[in-house]
N, C-alpha and C positions, 0 to 999 in steps of 0.2 A: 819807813824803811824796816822797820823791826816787826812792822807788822807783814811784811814782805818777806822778809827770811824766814818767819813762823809761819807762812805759808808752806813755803820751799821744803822746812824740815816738817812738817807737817805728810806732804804727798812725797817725798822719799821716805819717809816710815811707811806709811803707806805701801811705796811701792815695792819697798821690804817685806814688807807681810804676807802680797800677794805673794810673791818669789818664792818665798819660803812655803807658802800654800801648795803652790804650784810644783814644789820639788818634794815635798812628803805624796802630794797625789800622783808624782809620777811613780814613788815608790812602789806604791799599791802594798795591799795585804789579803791574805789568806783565811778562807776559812772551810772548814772540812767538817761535814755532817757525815758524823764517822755512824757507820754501819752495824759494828761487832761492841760491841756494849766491853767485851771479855777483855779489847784494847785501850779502852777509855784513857788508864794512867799510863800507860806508854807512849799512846799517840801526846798526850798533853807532855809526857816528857821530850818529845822529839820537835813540838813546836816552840817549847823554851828552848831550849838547844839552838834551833834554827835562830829566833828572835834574837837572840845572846850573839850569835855571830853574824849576825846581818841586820840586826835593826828591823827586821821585817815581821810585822802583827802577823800571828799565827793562831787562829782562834779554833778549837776543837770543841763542838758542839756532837755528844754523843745521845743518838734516839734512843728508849726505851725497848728492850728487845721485843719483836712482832708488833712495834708500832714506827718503822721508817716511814712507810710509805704518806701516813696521814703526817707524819713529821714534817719529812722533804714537801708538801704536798703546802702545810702551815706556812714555815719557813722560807719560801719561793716568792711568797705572796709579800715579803716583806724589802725593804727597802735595802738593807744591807744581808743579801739572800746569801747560801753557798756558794764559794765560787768551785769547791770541790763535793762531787756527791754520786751515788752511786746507782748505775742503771744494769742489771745484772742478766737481761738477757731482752731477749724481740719482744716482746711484751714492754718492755717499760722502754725498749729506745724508743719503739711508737707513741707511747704516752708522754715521753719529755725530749723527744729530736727534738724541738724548735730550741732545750735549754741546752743543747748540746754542743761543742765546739767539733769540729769535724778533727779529729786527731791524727789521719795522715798527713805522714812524714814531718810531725812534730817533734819536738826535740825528746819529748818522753818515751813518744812509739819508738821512736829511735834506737831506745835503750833496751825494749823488748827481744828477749831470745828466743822467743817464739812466737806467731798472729794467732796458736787458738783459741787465744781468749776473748779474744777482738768480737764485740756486739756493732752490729752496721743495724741503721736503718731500710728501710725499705727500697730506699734511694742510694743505697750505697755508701752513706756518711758512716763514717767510724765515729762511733756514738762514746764508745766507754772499751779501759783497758784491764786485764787482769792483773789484779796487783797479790795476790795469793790464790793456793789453788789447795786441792787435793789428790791424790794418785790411788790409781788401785792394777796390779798386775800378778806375776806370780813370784812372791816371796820364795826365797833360795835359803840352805842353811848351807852358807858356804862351807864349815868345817866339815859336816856330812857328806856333801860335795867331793869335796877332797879325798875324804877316806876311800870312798866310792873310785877314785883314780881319777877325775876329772878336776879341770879349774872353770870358773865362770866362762872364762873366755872363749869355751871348747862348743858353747851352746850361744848360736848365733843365728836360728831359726828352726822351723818345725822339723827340718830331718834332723838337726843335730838334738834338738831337744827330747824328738823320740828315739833315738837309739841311745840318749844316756838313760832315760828312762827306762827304758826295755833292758838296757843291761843290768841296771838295777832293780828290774822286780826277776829277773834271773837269778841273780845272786844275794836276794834277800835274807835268804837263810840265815847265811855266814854275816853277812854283812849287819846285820839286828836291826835294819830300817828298812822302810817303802820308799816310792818314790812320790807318789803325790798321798797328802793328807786327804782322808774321806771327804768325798763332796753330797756330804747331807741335803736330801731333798726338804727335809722339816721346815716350821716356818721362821725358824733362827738364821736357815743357814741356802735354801734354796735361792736368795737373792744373787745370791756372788753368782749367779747363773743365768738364772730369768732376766736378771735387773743389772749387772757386768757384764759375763763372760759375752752375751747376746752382743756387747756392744762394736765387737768387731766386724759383725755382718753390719749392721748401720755404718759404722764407720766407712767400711770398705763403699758401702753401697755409695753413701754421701758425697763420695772423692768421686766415683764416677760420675755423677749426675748432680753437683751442687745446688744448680738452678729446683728441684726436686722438693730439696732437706733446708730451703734458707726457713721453711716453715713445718711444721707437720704433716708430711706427706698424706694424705687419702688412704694410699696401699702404699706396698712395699713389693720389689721383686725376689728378696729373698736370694740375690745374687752367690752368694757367699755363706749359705748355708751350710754346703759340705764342708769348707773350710773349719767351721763351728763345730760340726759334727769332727773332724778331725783330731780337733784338738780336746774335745768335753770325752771323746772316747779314748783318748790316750791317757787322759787324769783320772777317768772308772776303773781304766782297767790296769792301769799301774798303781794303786792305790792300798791302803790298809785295810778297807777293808772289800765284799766282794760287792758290786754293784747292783745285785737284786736286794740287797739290805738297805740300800740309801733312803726305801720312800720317807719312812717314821725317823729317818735319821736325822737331828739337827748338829749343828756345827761346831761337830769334836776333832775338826783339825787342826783348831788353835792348841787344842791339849796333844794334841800330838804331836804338832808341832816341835810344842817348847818343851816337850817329854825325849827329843828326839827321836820318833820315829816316821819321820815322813822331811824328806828334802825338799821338796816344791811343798807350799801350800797359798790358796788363792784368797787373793784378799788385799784389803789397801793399805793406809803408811798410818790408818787411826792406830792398825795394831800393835805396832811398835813398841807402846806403854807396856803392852801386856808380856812381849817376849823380852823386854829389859827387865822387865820384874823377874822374870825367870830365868836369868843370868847371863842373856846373851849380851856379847858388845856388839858396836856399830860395824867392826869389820868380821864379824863373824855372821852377816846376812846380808842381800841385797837383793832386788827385786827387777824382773826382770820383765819383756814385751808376752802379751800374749801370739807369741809364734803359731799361726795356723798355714801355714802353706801357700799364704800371699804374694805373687815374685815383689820382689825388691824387701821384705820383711827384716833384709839385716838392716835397714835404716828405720827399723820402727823404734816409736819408745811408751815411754807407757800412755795408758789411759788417765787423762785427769782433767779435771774440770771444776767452774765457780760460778759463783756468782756475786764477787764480791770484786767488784769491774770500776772504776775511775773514769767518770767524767767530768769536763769543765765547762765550769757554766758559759755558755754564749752570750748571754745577757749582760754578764759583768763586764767591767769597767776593762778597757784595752792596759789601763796600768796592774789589775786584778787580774785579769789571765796572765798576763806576763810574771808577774808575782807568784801565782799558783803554779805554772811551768815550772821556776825557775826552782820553786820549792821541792815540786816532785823529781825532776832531776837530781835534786841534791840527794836527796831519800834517797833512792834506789843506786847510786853510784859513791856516795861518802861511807867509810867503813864503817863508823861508828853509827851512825844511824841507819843506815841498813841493819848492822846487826843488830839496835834493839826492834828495829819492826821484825827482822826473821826469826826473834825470839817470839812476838806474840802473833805472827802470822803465821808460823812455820815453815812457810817459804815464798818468796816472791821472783817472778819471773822474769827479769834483769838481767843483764849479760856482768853487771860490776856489783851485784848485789853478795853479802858475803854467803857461803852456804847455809845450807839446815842442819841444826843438830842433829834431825831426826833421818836416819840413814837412807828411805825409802824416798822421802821427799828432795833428800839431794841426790838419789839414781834419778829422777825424775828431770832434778835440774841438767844434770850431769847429759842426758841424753840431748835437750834439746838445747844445751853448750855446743854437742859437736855433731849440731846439722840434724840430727834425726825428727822423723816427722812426730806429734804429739798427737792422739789418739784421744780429740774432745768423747766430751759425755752425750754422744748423740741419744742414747738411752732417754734421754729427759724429756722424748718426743713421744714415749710411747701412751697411747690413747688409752684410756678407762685404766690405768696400771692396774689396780688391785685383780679386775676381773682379766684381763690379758693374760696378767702372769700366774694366777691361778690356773687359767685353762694350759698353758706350757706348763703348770709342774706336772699335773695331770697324763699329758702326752709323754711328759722324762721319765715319770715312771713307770709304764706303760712298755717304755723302750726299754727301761733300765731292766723289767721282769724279764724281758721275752724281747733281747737286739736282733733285728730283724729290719727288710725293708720296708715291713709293712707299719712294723709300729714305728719307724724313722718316719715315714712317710706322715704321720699322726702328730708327730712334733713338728714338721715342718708346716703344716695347715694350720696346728696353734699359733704359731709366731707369725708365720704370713696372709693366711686369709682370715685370719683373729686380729689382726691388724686390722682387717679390710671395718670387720664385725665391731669391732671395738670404738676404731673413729666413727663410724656413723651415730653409734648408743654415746656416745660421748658430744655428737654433734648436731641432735635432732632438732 
């Protein structure tokens, strides 16, 4: 008999243990092969945080910086793999879709205020999401603004942005500022041009023809050229200084800028460090769409773009994805952890994420809050970059000595049939 109840209590411990096995493995746990090296002790503070209120393992493993790829590549190969890790554009959804959890209309996409960040496979799978980004558009010095008799809200596309501009290089005299900072062709400052401003004829083009842009087009139609031209000849010519001086020029509109003598100046939200240093605060600037004469343009917002994209591993355990969801939901919607990732992300693209401190980076949020469409970095397509965009500065200045149709005509051939020229020498 006693050897019979020591049986008994024997397989209900037993079937204890399992139970208890079986309900820690439903819990599942997290682990994040973190990308940015620069968030290591943040992200490890946000997974004690997490673990502390939910009991759920939250392991941050951060790769050496310019060694992810062979990292994720290690690490994959192992038995207790990522279940979070990062695929940052068509290039690597191709290389890891099989490790990829298809993320439509998951509880995280859900949380997105914006899809341009969204990487798909070839098949259409939503591979990885943007979880931070960068912007670049045309910085405003709202107080300047004002003097000038205008508020932000008066400049809501290309006519309105050109007649405040024109009223202001009219009245420059009196007033002691320009309206756009010098757009330097040098090699400091010609990018914000060749390598940004360009980005709105892609852009525009990509919307019409997506099927086209899901990879690196062959050519390009140059659809939305005059637009570009529009808009780059209302910044030369409303500007401090005159336009046939740009070639050897590099890029003294930051000093201009924060000197006050130029209201618009182009550029992204890196610069921000620099015009706080020089005493401006957060509401004395904001950053607004490049307006080139696109209809529907008052729902644009700015330019911005990443690669620093969330995916979940497929591979993992059904109690591990649910674990990693449940985790990344919390991130991006909980105040306190949202704010410390928006401190060392800058900003993350979440509808309940808290803002950026950094002014340009929350115009940025702020547009694609209320519906406006985001203006990815289609630029990142373009073929042989160095030789591409040398032969366009070539044609800018060319136009910029002597504006004409003939030298327009010269730029347009750099950007469009230098396309053609370029992917092939790029594709031999």
């Amino acid at each position: 008999m006693k050897k019979f109840l020591a049986m008994i209590l024997a397989l209900v411990m037993a079937l204890s243990l399992v139970a208890c096995g079986a309900k820690d493995d439903e819990k599942g746990s997290v682990y994040w092969l973190n990308f940015k090296p620069e968030s290591k002790d943040a992200l490890e503070e946000i997974a004690a945080m997490y673990t502390e209120e939910t009991g759920v393992e939250v392991k941050i493993v951060t790769a050496a910086s310019g060694e992810y790829n062979s990292t994720l590549t290690a690490e994959m190969d192992k038995e207790e793999a990522p279940t979070i890790f990062v695929v940052g554009n068509a290039a690597a959804a191709k290389e890891w879709s099989d490790y990829c959890l298809d993320l439509k209309g998951t509880a995280i996409a859900n949380e997105l205020n914006t899809d341009a960040y969204n990487v798909y496979d070839e098949n259409g799978k939503l591979c990885s999401i943007g979880y931070c980004y960068e912007c670049y558009g045309i910085i405003v010095n709202t107080k300047l603004l004002k003097d000038a008799g205008y508020e932000l809200s008066d400049i809501t596309n290309f006519d309105s942005l050109k007649k405040v501009a024109e009223d202001i290089t009219a009245r420059s005299a009196d007033l002691g500022f320009s309206a756009f900072g010098s757009a330097g062709m040098g090699g400091s400052s010609s990018w914000r041009y060749t390598g940004h401003l360009i980005n709105l004829e892609y852009y525009y083009e990509s919307v019409d023809d997506p099927a086209a842009w899901a990879s690196c087009p062959a050519e390009i139609k140059g659809t939305y050229m005059d637009n570009f031209k529009n808009l780059y000849d209302l910044m030369v010519n409303n500007a401090t200084v005159d336009r046939a001086t740009l070639s050897n020029l590099d890029d003294n509109g930051e000093a201009e800028f924060c000197a006050g003598k130029a209201v618009f100046y182009v550029n992204g939200n890196w610069e921000w460090s620099a015009i706080e240093k020089a005493g401006f605060t957060a509401d004395q600037v904001a950053m607004i769409p490049y307006y080139c004469g696109v209809a529907g343009e008052e729902k644009a917002g700015l330019n911005c773009g990443t690669e620093n994209c969330w995916a979940i591993n497929a591979k993992a355990s059904e109690a591990d994805q649910k674990a990693t969801m449940d985790f990344l939901v919390w991130l991006v919607t909980d105040a306190e952890a949202s704010a410390k990732a928006v401190a060392t992300f800058g900003v993350m693209p979440y509808k309940k994420a808290v803002a950026s401190s950094n002014p340009f980076l929350a115009d940025a949020n702020e547009y694609a809050n209320a519906g406006n469409y985001t203006m990815p970095w289609v630029t990142n397509f373009q073929p042989n970059v160095d030789a591409y965009r040398a032969a366009a500065v070539s044609a800018m200045n060319d136009y910029n000595a002597a504006p004409s149709d003939a030298t327009w005509e010269k730029v347009e051939a750099a950007f469009i049939a230098g396309w053609a020229t370029q992917y092939k020498e790029a594709n031999k």
